[in-house]
N, C-alpha and C positions, 0 to 999 in steps of 0.2 A: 704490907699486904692489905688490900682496899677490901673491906670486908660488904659482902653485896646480903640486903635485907627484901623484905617482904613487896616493899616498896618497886622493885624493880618484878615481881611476880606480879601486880598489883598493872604495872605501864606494858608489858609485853600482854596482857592479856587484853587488855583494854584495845593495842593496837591490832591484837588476831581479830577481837571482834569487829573491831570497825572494820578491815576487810573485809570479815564476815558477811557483813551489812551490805559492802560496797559490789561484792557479789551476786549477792541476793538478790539487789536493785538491778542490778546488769540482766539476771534472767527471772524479771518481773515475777522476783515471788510474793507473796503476800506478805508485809513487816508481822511478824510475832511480839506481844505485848512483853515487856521487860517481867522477865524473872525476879523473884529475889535474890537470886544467885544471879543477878548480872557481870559481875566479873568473871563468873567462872570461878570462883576462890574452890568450889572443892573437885575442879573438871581435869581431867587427866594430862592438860597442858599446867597446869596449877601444881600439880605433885611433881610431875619430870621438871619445870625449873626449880621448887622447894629441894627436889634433890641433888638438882646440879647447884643449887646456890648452898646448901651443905658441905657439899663434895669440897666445892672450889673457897669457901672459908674453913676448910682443916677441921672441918669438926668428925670425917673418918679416917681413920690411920691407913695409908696404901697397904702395906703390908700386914695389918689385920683384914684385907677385904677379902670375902670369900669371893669365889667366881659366881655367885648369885646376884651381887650386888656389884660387880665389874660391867655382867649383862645387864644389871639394869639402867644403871650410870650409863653404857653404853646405848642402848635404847631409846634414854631420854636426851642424848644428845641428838641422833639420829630423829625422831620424833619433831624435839625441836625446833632445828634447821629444817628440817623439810616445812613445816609451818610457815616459819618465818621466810625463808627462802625459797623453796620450791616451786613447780608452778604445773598449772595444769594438763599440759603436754608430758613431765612425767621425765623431760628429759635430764640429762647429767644436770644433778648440782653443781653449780659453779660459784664460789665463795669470793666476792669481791674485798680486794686486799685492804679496803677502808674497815671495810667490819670489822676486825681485829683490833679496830681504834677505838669502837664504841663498850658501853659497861658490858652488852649483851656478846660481843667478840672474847674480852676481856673471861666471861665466865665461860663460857665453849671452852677455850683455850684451856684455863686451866682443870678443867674437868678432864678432857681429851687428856691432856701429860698426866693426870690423874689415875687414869683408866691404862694410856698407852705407853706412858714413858719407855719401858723396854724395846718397846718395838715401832718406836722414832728415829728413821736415820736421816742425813743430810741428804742435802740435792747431791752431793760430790757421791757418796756412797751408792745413795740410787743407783747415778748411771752407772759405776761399777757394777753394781746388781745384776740392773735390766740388762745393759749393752755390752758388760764386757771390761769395758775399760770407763775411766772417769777423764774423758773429754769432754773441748768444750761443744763440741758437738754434741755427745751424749746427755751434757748437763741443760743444754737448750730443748733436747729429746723431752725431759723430764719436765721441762718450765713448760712445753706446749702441752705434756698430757696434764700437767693440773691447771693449768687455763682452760682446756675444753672439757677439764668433769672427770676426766677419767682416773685420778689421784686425788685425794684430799691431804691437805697440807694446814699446821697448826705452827705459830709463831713461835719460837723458842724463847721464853720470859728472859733467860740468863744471856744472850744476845743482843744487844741495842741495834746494830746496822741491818734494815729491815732486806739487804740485798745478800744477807750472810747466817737469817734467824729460821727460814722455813725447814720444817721438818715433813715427812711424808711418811705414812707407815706402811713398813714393810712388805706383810702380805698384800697390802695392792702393788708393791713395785715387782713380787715375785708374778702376782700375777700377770703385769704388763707384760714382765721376760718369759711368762710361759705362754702367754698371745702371739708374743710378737715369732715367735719359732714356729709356730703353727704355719704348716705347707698350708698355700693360696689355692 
């Protein structure tokens, strides 16, 4: 297990700010003179990854986690990605399947099994869920709702074949099936 240090709080914050910057510059704000806190070391993207690079080098036990620090873990996941991923329209997150490849993928991931292990099922189980039954139709049902946002899905570590490793949780799949019953 690839143990993730300060150093990776250190490059993801450097690259929120240079967006930051590249923003600012888009609607002609005035540059602000550099802080001493230029990286952000004590800014509240700086503590959400210190905890998820915690979380995902084992230094809390799952099953000593209270539900205070589940929501928080959870939080700074959520937080996070939207950061780094998000965008200004606000619409569905949509997680491009390379990030899972990079350090910053790598710790989502295991923070997320971290926080959700219980309530990660397969695509096959999905579409049983949502649709009823586990076809391949149901199971394509499930690959287009997390290609267009509407599911988040997290790489399963203990599975190498990346067409057999996605996991999705739960209450969004129960949600899908109590949408999709909804009279038009």
């Amino acid at each position: 297990m690839a143990l993730f240090n300060h150093a990776l709080v250190q490059e993801i914050t450097a690259l929120v700010r240079q967006r930051y910057q590249e923003l600012g510059k888009a609607l002609e704000e005035p540059r602000t003179p550099e802080r001493p806190n230029a990286l952000g070391e004590q800014s509240s993207l700086a503590r959400h990854l210190t905890l998820l690079i915690r979380v995902a080098n084992g230094e809390y036990i799952r099953r000593e986690a209270t539900p205070a620090m589940l929501r928080r873990t959870d939080l700074a996941i959520s937080h996070v990605l939207g950061l780094l991923l998000g965008n200004a329209l606000q619409t569905n997150l949509v997680i491009p399947d390379d990030f899972w490849q990079t350090d910053m993928g790598v710790l989502i991931s295991r923070a997320r099994w971290w926080v959700s292990s219980d309530k990660l099922i397969t695509i096959s189980n999905a579409a049983a869920l949502a649709f009823g039954e586990n076809s391949q139709a149901n199971r394509m049902r499930i690959t287009r709702a997390i290609d267009r946002g509407l599911l988040d899905w997290v790489p399963d570590p203990s599975i190498a074949n990346p067409q057999q490793n996605k996991r999705v949780l739960r209450p969004q799949v129960e949600r899908l099936r109590d949408q999709s019953r909804l009279p038009e």
